[in-house]
BALOBA-1460 file (C-alpha; in Angstrom, 3 decimals):
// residues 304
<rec num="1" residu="x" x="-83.844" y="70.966" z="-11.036"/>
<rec num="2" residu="x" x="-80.944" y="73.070" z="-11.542"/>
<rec num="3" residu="x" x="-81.649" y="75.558" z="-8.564"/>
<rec num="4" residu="x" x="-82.489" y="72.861" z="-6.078"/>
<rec num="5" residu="x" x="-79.270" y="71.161" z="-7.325"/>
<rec num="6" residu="x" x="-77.261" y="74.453" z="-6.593"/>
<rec num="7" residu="x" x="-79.183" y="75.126" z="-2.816"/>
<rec num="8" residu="x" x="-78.189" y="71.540" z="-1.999"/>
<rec num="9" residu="x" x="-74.319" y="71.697" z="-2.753"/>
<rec num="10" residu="x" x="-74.634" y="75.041" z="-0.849"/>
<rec num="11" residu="x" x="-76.231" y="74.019" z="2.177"/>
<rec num="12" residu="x" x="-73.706" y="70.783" z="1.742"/>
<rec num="13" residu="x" x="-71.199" y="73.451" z="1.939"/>
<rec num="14" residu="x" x="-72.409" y="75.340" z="4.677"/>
<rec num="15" residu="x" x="-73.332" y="72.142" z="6.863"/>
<rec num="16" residu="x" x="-68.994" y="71.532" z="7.003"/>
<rec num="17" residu="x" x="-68.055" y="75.160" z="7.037"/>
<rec num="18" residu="x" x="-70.024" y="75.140" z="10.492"/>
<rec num="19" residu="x" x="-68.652" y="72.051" z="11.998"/>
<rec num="20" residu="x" x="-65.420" y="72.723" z="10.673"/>
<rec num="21" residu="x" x="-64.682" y="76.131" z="12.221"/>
<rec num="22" residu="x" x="-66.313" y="75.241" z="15.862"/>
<rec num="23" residu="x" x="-64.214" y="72.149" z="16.102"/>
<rec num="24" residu="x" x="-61.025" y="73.873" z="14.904"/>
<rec num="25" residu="x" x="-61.160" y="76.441" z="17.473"/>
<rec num="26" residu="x" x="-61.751" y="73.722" z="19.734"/>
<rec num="27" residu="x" x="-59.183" y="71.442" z="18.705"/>
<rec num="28" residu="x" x="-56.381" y="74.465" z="18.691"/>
<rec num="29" residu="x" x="-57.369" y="75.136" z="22.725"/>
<rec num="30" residu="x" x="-57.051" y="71.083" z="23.245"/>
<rec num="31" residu="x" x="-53.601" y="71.036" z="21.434"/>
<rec num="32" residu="x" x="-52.333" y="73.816" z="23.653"/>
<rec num="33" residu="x" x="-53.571" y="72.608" z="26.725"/>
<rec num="34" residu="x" x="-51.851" y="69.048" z="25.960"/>
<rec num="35" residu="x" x="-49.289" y="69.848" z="23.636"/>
<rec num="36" residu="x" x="-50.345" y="66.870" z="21.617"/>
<rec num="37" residu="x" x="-49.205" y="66.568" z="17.853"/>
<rec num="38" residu="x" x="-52.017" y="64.628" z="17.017"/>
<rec num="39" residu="x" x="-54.399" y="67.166" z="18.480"/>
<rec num="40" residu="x" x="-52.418" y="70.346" z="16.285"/>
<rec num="41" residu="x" x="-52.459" y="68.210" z="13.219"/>
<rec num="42" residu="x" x="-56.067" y="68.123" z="13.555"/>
<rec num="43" residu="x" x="-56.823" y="71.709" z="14.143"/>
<rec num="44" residu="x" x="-54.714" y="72.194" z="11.267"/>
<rec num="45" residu="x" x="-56.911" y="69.628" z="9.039"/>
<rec num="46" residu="x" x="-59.868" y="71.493" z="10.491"/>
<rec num="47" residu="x" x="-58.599" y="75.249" z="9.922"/>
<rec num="48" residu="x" x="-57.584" y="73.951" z="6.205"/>
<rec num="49" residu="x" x="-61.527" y="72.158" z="5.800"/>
<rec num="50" residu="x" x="-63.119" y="75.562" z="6.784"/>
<rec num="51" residu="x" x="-60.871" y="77.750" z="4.674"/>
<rec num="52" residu="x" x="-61.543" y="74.863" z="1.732"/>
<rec num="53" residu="x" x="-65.782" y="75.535" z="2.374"/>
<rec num="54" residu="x" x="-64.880" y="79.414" z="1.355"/>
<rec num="55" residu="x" x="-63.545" y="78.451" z="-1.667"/>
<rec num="56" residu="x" x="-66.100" y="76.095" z="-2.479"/>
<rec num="57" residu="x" x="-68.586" y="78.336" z="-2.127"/>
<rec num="58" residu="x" x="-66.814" y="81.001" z="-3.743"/>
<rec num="59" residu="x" x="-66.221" y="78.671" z="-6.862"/>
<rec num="60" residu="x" x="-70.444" y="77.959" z="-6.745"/>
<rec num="61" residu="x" x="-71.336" y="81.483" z="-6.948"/>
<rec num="62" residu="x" x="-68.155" y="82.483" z="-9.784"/>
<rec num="63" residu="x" x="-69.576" y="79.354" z="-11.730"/>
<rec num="64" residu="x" x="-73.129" y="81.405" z="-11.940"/>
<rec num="65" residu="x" x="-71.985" y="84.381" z="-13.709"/>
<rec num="66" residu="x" x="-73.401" y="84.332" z="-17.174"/>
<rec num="67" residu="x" x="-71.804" y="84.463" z="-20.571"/>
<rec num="68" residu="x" x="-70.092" y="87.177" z="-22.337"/>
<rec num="69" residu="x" x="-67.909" y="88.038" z="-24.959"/>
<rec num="70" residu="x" x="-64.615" y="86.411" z="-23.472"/>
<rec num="71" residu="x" x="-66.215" y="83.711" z="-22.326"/>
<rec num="72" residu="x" x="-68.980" y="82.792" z="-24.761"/>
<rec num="73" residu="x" x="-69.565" y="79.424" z="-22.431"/>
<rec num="74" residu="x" x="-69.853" y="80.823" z="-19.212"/>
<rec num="75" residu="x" x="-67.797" y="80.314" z="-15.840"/>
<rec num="76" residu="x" x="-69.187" y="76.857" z="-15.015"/>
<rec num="77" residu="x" x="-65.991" y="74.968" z="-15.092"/>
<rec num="78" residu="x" x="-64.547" y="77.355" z="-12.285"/>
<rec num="79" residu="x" x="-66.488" y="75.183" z="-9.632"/>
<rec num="80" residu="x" x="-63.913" y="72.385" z="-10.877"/>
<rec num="81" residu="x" x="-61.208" y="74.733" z="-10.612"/>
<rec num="82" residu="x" x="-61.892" y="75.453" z="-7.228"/>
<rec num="83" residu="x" x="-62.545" y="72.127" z="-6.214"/>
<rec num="84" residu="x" x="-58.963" y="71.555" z="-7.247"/>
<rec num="85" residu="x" x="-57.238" y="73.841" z="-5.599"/>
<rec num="86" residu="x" x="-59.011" y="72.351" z="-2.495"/>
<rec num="87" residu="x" x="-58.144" y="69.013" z="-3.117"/>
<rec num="88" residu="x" x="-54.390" y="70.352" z="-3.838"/>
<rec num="89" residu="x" x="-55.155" y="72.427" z="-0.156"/>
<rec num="90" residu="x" x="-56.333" y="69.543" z="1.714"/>
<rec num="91" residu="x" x="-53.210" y="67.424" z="0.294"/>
<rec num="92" residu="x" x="-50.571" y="70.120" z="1.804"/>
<rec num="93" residu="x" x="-52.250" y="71.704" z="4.706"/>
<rec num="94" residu="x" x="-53.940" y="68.907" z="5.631"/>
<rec num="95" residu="x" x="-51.601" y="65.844" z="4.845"/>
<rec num="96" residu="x" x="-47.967" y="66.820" z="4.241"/>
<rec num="97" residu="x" x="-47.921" y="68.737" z="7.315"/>
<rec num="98" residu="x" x="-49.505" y="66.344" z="9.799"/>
<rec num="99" residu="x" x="-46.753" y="64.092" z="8.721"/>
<rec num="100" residu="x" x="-44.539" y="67.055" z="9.336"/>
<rec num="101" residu="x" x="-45.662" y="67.465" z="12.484"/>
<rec num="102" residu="x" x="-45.366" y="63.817" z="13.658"/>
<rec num="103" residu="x" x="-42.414" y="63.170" z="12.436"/>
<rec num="104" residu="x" x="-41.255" y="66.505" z="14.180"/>
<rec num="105" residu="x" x="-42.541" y="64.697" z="17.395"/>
<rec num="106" residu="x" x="-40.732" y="61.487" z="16.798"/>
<rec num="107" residu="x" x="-37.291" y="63.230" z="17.138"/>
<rec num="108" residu="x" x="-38.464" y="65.640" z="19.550"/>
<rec num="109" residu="x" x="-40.828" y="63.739" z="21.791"/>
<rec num="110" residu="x" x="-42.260" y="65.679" z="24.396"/>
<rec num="111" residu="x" x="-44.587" y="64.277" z="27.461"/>
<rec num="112" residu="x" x="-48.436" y="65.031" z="27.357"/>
<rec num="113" residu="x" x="-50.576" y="66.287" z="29.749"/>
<rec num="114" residu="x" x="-54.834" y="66.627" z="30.207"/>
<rec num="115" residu="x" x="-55.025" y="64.497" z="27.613"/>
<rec num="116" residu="x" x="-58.775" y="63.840" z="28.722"/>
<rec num="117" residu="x" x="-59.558" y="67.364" z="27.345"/>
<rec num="118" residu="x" x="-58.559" y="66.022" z="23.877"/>
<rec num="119" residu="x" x="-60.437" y="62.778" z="24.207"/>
<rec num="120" residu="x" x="-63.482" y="65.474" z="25.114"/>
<rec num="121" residu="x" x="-63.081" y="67.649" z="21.967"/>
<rec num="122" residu="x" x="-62.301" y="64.634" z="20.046"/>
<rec num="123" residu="x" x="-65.493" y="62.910" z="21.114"/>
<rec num="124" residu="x" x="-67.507" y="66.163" z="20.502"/>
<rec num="125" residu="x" x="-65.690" y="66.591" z="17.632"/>
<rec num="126" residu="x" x="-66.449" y="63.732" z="16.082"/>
<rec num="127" residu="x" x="-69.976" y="63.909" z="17.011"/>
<rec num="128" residu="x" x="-70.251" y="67.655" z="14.820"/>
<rec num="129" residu="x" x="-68.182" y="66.106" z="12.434"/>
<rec num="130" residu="x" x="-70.991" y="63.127" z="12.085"/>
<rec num="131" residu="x" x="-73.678" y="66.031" z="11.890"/>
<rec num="132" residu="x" x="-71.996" y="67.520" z="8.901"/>
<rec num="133" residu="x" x="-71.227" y="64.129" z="6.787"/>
<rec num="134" residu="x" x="-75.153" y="63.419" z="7.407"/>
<rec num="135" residu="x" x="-76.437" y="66.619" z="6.073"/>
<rec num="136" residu="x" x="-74.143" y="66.102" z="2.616"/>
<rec num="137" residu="x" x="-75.538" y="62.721" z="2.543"/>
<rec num="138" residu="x" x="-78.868" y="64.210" z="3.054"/>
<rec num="139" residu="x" x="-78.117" y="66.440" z="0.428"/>
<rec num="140" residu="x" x="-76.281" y="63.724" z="-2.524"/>
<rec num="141" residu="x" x="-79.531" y="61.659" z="-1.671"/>
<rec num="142" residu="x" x="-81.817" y="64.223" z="-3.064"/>
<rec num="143" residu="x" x="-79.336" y="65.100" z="-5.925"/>
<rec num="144" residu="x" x="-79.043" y="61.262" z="-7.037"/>
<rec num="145" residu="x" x="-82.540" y="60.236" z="-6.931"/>
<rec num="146" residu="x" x="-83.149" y="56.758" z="-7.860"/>
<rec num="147" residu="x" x="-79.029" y="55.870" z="-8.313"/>
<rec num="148" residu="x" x="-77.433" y="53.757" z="-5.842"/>
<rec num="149" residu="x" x="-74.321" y="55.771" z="-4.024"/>
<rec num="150" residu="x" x="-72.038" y="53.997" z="-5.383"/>
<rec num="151" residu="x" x="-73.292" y="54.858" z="-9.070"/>
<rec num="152" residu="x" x="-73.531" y="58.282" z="-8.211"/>
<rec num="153" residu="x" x="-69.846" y="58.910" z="-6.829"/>
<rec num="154" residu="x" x="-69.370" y="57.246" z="-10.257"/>
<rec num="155" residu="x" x="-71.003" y="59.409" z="-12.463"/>
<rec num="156" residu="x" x="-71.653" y="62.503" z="-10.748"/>
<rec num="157" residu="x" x="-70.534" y="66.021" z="-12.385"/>
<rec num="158" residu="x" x="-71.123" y="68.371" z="-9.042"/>
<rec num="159" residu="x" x="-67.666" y="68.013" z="-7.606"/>
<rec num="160" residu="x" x="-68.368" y="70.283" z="-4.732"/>
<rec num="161" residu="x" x="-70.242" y="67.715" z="-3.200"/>
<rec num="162" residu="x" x="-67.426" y="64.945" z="-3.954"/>
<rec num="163" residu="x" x="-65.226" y="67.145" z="-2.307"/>
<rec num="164" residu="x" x="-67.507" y="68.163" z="1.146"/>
<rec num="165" residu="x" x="-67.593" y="64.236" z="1.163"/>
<rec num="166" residu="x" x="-64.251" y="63.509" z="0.774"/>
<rec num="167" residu="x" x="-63.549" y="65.847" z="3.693"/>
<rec num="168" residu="x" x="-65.877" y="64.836" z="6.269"/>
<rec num="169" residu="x" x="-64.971" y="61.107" z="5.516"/>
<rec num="170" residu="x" x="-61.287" y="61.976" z="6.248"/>
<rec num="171" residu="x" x="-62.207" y="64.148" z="8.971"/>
<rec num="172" residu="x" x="-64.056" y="61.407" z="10.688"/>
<rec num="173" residu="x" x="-61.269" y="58.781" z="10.276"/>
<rec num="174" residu="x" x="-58.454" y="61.167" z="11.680"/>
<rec num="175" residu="x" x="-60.638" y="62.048" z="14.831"/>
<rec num="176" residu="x" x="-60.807" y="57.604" z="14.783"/>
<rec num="177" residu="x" x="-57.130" y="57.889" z="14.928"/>
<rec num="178" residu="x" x="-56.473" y="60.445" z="16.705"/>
<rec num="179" residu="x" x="-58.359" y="59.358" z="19.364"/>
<rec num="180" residu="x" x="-56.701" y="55.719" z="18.934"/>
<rec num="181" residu="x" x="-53.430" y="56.943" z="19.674"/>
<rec num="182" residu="x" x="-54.388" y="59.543" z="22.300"/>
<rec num="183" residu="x" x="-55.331" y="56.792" z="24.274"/>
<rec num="184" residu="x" x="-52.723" y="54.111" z="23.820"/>
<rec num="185" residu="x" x="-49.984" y="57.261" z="24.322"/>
<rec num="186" residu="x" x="-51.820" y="57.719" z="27.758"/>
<rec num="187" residu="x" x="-52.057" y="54.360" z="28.569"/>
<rec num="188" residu="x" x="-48.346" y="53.443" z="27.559"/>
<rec num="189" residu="x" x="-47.284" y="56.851" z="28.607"/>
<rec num="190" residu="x" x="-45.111" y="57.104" z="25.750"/>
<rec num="191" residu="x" x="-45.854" y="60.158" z="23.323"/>
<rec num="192" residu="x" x="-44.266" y="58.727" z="20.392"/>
<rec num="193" residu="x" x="-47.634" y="56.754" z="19.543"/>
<rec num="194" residu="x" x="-49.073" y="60.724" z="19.508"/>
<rec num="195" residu="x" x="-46.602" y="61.222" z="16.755"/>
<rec num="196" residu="x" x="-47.580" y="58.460" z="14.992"/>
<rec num="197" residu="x" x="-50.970" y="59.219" z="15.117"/>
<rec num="198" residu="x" x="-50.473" y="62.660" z="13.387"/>
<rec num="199" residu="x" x="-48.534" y="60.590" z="10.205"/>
<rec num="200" residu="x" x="-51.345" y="58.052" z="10.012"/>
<rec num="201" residu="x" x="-53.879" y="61.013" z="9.835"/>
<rec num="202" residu="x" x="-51.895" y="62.863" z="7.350"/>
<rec num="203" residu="x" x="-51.457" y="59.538" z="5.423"/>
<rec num="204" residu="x" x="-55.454" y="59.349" z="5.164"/>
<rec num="205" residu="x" x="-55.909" y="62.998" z="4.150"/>
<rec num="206" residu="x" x="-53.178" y="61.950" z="1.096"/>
<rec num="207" residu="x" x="-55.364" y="59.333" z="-0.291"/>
<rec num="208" residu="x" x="-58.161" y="61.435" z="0.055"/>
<rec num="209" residu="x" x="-57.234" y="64.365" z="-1.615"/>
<rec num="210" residu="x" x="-55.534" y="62.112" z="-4.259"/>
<rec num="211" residu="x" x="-58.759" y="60.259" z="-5.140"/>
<rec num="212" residu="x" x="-60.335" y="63.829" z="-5.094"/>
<rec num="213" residu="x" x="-58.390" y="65.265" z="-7.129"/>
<rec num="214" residu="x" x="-58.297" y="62.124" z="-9.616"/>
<rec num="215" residu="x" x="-62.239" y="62.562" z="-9.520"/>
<rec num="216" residu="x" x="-62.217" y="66.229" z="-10.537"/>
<rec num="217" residu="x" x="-59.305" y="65.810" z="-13.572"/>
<rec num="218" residu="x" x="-61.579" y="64.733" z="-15.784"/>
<rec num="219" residu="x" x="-64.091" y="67.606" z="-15.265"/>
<rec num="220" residu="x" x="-61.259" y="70.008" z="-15.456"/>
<rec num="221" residu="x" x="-60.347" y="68.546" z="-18.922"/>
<rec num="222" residu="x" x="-63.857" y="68.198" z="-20.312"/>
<rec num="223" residu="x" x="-66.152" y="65.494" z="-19.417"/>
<rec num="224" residu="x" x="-69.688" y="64.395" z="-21.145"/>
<rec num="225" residu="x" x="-72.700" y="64.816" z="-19.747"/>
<rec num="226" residu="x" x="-73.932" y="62.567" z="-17.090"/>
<rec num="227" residu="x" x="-75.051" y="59.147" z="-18.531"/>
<rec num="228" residu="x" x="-79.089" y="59.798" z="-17.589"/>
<rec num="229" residu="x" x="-78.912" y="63.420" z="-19.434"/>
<rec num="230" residu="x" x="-77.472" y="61.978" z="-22.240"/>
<rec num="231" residu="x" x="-79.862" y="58.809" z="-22.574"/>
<rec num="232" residu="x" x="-82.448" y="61.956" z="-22.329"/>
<rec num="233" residu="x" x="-80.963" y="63.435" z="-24.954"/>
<rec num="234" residu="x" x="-80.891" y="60.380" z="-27.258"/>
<rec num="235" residu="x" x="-84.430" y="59.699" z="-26.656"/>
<rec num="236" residu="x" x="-85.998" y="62.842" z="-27.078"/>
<rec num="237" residu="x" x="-83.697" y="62.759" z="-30.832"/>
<rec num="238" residu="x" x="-84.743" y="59.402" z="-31.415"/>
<rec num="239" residu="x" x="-88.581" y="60.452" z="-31.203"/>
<rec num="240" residu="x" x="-88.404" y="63.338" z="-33.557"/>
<rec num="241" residu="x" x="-90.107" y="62.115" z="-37.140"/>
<rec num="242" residu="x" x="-88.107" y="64.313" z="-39.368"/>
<rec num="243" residu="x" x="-84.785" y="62.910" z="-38.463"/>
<rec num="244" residu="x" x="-83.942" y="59.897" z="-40.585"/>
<rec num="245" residu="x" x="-80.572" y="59.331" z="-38.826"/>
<rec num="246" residu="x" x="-78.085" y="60.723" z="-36.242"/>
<rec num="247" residu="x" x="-74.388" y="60.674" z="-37.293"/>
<rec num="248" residu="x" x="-73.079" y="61.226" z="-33.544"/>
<rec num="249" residu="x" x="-74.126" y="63.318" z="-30.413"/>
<rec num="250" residu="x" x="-71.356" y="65.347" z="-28.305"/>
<rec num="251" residu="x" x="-72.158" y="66.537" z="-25.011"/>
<rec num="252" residu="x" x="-69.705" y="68.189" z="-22.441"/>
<rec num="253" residu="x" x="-70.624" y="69.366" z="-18.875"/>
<rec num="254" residu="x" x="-69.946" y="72.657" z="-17.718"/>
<rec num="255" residu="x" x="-70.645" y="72.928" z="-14.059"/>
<rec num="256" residu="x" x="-74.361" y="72.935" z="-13.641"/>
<rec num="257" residu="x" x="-74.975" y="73.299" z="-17.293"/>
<rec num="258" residu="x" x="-74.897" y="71.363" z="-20.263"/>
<rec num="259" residu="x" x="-73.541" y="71.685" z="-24.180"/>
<rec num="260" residu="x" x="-75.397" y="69.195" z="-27.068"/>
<rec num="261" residu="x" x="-73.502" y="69.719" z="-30.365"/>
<rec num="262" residu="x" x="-75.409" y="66.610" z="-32.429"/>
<rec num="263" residu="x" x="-74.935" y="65.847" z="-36.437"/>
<rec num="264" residu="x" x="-77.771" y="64.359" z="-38.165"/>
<rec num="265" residu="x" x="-79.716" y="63.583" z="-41.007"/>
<rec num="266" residu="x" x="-82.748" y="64.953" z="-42.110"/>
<rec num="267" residu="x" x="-85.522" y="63.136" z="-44.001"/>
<rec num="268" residu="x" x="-84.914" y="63.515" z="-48.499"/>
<rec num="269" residu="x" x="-88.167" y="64.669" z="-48.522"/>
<rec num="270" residu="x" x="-88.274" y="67.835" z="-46.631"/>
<rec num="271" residu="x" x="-87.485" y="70.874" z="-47.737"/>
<rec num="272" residu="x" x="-85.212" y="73.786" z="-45.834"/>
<rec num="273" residu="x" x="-88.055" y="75.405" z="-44.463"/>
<rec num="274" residu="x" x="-89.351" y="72.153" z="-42.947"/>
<rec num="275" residu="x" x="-85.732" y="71.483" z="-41.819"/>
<rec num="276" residu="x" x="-85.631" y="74.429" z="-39.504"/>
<rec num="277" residu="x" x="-88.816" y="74.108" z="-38.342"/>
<rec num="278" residu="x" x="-88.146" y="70.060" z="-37.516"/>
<rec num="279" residu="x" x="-84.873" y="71.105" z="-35.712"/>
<rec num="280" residu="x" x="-86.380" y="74.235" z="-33.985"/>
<rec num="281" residu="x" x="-89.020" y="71.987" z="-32.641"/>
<rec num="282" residu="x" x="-86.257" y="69.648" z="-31.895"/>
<rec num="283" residu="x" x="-84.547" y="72.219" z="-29.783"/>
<rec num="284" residu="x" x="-87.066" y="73.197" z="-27.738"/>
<rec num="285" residu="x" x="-88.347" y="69.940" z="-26.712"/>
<rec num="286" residu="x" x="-84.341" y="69.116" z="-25.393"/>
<rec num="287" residu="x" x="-84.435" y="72.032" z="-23.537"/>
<rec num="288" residu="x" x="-88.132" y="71.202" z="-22.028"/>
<rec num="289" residu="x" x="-86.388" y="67.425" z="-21.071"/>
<rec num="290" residu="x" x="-83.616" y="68.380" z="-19.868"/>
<rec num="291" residu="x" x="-83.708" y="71.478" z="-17.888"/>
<rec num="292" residu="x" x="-80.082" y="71.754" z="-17.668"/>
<rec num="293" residu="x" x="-79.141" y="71.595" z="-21.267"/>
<rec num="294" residu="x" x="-78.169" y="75.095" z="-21.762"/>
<rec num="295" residu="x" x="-76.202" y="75.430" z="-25.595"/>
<rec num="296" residu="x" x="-77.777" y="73.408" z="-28.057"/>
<rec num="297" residu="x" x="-75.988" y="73.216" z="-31.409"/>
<rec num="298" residu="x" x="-78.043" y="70.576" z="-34.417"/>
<rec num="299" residu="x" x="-76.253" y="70.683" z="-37.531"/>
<rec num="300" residu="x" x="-77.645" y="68.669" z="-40.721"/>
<rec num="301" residu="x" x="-76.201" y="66.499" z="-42.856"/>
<rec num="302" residu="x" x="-76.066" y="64.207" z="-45.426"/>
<rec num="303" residu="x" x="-72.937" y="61.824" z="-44.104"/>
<rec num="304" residu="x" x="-70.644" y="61.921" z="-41.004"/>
């Protein structure tokens, strides 16, 4: 479950870091050609996406490294890390300059021409971008199983997949608006609705990165496990005979794997030898549940 977890988030990742660097090269030759702001502040947003895919990826493979002495845990959390530092990326590469650049172009308007080859990338643009949000769709579907969306976005721990979302969602609604205002600018003739179309695209890449970002604080800081490992968890505890009673259960997520640390109370009756043997047993059949539970810490006790 774990490695077809970790193959979708990478073909997620590899699905936009595709799209993302054709249609930036396309959308720089488009902004030369018409000297539109809108069209620059999208090759910007796309240059920014494909450099953001690197570090995604980067932060998948970094979280794989196993234990050692300095890091006892692991290097899970560093796929959070990165995913921050891409939200933080796509929030001033992405947003503060396209409002940069349009506001640049509202007190330095300057006429447009061949706008059709905009509208052209723009259309095929949007049609790779459409490509890429279906294949991390494709990919969240077979991660969430039985959840609804919504309940996944909720709950979900793999954050490079929130973000590859987050990105193609914005990208799609800039090309919308881009588009939008490449047209009424040709129509009107005036190239200050160009400018305004680069601050409404850098306006949408705000909120996104901001609700990003808000997503992967919590992960950064130390979240639980996700609510169906942890019913798992309680079940599989629940089940075993020699526990007459479970103080509390701690989980925490760290990237793909997961950390039990549970307090409970063995039956009067048994002795230490039957103890160990009870909670070895116990261990082993967590681990056999849930695949991902990696550190598994059962300490007994006689009160909370």
């Amino acid at each position: 479950m774990a490695s077809s977890t970790h193959d979708s988030i990478a073909r997620a990742i590899l699905y936009a870091f595709l799209a993302n660097f054709g249609i930036a090269i396309a959308k720089t030759w488009a902004a030369v050609l018409t000297g539109s702001g809108s069209m620059l502040a999208e090759a910007i947003h796309s240059y920014a996406d494909t450099c953001n895919q690197v570090l995604l990826y980067l932060g998948l493979k970094q979280s794989q490294r196993p234990p050692d002495d300095e890091h006892p845990l692991g290097y899970g959390k560093l796929s959070y890390f990165w995913s921050f530092i891409v939200a933080i990326l796509l929030f001033t590469m992405g947003g503060l300059f396209s409002i940069y650049e349009g506001v640049h172009k509202l007190q330095n308007p300057e006429p447009l021409s061949q706008i059709w080859i905009a509208i052209v990338v723009l259309f095929l643009a949007m049609l790779l971008e459409g490509l890429s949000l279906y294949g991390v769709l494709r990919e969240i579907k077979k991660v969430r199983g039985e959840k609804s969306f919504r309940e996944w976005l909720r709950h979900t721990r793999e954050s490079e997949l929130v973000v590859v979302l987050g990105e193609d969602i914005g990208a799609q609604l800039g090309l919308v608006l881009a588009l939008g205002f490449l047209v009424v600018a040709q129509i009107t003739g005036d190239p200050v609705y160009d400018a305004l179309g680069s601050i409404c695209i850098g306006v949408v890449l705000i909120f996104i990165s901001a609700f990003v970002a808000w997503r992967i604080r919590s992960l950064l800081v130390g979240r639980s496990a996700d609510p169906d490992i942890q019913k798992a968890i309680d079940d599989v505890i629940a089940g075993q005979e020699g526990i007459e009673f479970v103080f509390n259960t701690i989980t925490m997520q760290f990237g793909p794997d997961t950390m039990l640390a549970a307090k409970i109370k063995m039956r009067p009756d048994m002795n230490i030898r039957e103890a160990v043997a009870s909670i070895n047993a116990l261990e082993r059949e967590l681990k056999a549940r849930v695949p991902k539970l990696k550190w598994c810490f059962i300490e007994p006790d006689v009160e909370d």
